[in-house]
C-alpha positions as CSV (number, residue, x, y, z in Angstrom):
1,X,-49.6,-58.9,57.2
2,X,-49.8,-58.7,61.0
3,X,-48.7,-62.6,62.8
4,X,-46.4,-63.8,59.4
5,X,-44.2,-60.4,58.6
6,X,-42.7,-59.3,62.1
7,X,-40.3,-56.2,60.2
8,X,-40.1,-55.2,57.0
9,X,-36.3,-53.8,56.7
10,X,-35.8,-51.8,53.2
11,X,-32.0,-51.1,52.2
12,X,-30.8,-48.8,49.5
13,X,-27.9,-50.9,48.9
14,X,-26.6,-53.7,51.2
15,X,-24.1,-56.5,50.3
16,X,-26.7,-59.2,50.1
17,X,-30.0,-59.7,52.4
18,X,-29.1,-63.3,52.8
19,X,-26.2,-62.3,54.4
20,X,-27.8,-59.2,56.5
21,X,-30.0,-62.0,58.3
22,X,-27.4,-65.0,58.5
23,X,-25.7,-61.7,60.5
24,X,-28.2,-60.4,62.3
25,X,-30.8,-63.8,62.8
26,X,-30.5,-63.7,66.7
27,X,-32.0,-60.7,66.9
28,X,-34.5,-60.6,64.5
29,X,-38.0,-61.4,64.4
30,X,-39.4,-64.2,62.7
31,X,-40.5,-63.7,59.3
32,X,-38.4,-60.6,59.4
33,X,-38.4,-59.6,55.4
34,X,-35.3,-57.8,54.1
35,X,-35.6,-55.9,50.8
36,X,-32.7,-54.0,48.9
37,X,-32.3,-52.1,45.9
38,X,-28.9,-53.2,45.2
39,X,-26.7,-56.2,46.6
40,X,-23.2,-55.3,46.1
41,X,-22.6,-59.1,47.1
42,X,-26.0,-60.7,45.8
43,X,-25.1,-64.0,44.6
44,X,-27.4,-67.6,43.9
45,X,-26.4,-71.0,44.5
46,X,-22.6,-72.3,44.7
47,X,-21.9,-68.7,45.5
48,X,-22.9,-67.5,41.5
49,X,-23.2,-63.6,41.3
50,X,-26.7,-62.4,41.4
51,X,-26.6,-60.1,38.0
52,X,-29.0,-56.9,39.2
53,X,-29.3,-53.5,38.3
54,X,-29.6,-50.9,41.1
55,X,-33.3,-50.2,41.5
56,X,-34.4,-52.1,38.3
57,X,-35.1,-55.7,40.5
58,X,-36.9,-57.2,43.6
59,X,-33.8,-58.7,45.6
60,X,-35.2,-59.6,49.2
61,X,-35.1,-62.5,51.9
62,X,-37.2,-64.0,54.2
63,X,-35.7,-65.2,57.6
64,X,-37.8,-68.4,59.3
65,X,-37.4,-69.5,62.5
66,X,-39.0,-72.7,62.7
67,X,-37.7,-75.4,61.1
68,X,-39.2,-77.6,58.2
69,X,-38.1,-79.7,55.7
70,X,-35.3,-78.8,52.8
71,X,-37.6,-80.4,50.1
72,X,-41.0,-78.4,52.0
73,X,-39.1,-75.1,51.7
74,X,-38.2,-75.6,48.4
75,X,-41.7,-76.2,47.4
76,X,-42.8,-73.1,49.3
77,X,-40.4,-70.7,48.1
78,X,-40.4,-71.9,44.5
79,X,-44.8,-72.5,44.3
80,X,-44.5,-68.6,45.9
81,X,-42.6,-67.2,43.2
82,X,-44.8,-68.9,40.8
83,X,-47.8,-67.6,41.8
84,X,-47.0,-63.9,42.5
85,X,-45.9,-64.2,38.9
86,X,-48.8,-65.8,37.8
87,X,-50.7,-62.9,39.6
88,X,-48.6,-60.9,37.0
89,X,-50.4,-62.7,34.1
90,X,-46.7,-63.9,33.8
91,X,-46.5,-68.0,33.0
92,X,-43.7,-69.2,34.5
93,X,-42.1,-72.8,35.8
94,X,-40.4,-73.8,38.4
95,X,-37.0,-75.2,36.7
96,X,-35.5,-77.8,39.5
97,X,-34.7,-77.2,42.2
98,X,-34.6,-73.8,42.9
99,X,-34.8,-71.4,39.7
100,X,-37.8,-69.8,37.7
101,X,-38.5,-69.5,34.4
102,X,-40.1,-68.5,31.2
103,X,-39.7,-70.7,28.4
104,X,-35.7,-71.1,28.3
105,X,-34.9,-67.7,30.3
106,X,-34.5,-67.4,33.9
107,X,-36.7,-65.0,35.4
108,X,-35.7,-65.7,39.3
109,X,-33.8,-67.1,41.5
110,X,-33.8,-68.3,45.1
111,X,-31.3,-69.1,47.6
112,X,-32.1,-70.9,50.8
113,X,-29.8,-71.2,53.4
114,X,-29.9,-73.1,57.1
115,X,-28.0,-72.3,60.2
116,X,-27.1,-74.1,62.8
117,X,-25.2,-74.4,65.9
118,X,-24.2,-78.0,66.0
119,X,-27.0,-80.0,65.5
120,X,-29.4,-77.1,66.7
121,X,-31.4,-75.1,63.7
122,X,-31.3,-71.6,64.5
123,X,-32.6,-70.0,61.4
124,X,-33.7,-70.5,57.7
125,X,-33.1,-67.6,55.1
126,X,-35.2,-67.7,52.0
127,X,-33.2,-65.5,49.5
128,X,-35.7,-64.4,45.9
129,X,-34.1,-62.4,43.4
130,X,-36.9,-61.7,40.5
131,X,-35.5,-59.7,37.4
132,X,-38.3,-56.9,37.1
133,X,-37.2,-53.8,35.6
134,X,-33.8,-54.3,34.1
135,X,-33.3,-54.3,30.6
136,X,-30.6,-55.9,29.6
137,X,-28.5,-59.2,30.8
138,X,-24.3,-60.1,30.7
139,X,-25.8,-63.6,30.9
140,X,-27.8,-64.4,27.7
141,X,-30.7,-66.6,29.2
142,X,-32.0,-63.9,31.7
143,X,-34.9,-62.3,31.0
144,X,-37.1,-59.6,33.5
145,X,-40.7,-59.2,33.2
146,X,-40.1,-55.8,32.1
147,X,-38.7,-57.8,28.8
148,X,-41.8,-60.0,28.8
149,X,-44.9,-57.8,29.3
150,X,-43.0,-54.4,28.1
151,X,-44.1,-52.8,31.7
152,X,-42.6,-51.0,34.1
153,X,-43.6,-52.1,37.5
154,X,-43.3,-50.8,40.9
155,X,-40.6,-52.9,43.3
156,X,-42.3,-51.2,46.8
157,X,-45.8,-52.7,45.5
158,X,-44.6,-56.1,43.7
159,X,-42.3,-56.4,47.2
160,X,-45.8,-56.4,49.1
161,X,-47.4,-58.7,46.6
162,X,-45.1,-60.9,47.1
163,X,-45.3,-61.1,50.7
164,X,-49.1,-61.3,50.4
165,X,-48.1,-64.5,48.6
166,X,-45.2,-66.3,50.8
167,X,-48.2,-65.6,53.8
168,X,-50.6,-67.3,52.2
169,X,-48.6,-70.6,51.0
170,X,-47.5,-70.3,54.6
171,X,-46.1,-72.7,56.0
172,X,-43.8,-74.6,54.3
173,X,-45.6,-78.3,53.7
């Protein structure tokens, strides 16, 4: 991974990763990757609550320093996510503009958030939240791979698959 992951930071519980590296962005490393086994604040777009079991789901976030395109990261996170599932024999679809999923269940989620001061972009934060090992769902169109293959999987391993992904789809075009 050496010249696209800086720092890998793993948390045992955190309020959200997004929200550790909107925080903590300054003094990060670029392409620092945040990974936690519970978000006691994980949430998706328009501030939705992120539904995940403690150590039953991959919740992590990328921070990017350079800046690209809305539509180019988009396509990069989403395409990603895809193909690590893929990877996982698992046939998923990108369901506009920023969710994942298999036939009419979602699967995973991403966030993406820009900061800025003023006009100047300091950071990007790509936030994926993949349903992996958790069972069952308060909302009735989730689904986890667990629930589509009937495997248990290993977050610490899928977490570096993933990242073997987002580096090669890197970068954002």
């Amino acid at each position: 991974m050496s010249g696209f992951v800086s720092v890998i930071l793993t948390f045992d519980q955190i309020d959200s990763t997004n929200e550790y590296l909107k925080t903590n962005h300054k003094t990060m490393a670029d392409h620092t990757f945040v990974r936690a086994s519970y978000q006691t604040e994980g949430k998706g777009r328009f501030n939705r609550v992120w539904e995940a079991e403690k150590d039953k789901n991959l919740l992590c976030s990328l921070l990017i320093k350079d800046e690209f395109p809305n539509e180019s990261l988009i396509r990069f996170a989403t395409r990603s996510v895809v193909d690590f599932l893929a990877a996982q024999k698992i046939d998923a679809v990108i369901k506009a503009p920023n969710d994942i999923y298999v036939d009419s269940r979602k699967l995973a989620g991403i966030l993406i958030e820009r900061l800025y001061t003023g006009d100047k972009h300091e950071a990007t934060i790509i936030g994926i939240g993949i349903n992996v090992n958790q069972d069952t769902f308060q909302t009735p169109k989730a689904v986890s791979m667990a629930n589509l293959t009937s495997k248990y999987y290993d977050l610490s391993s899928l977490a570096l698959e993933l990242l073997q992904v987002l580096k090669a789809k890197y970068p954002p075009v």
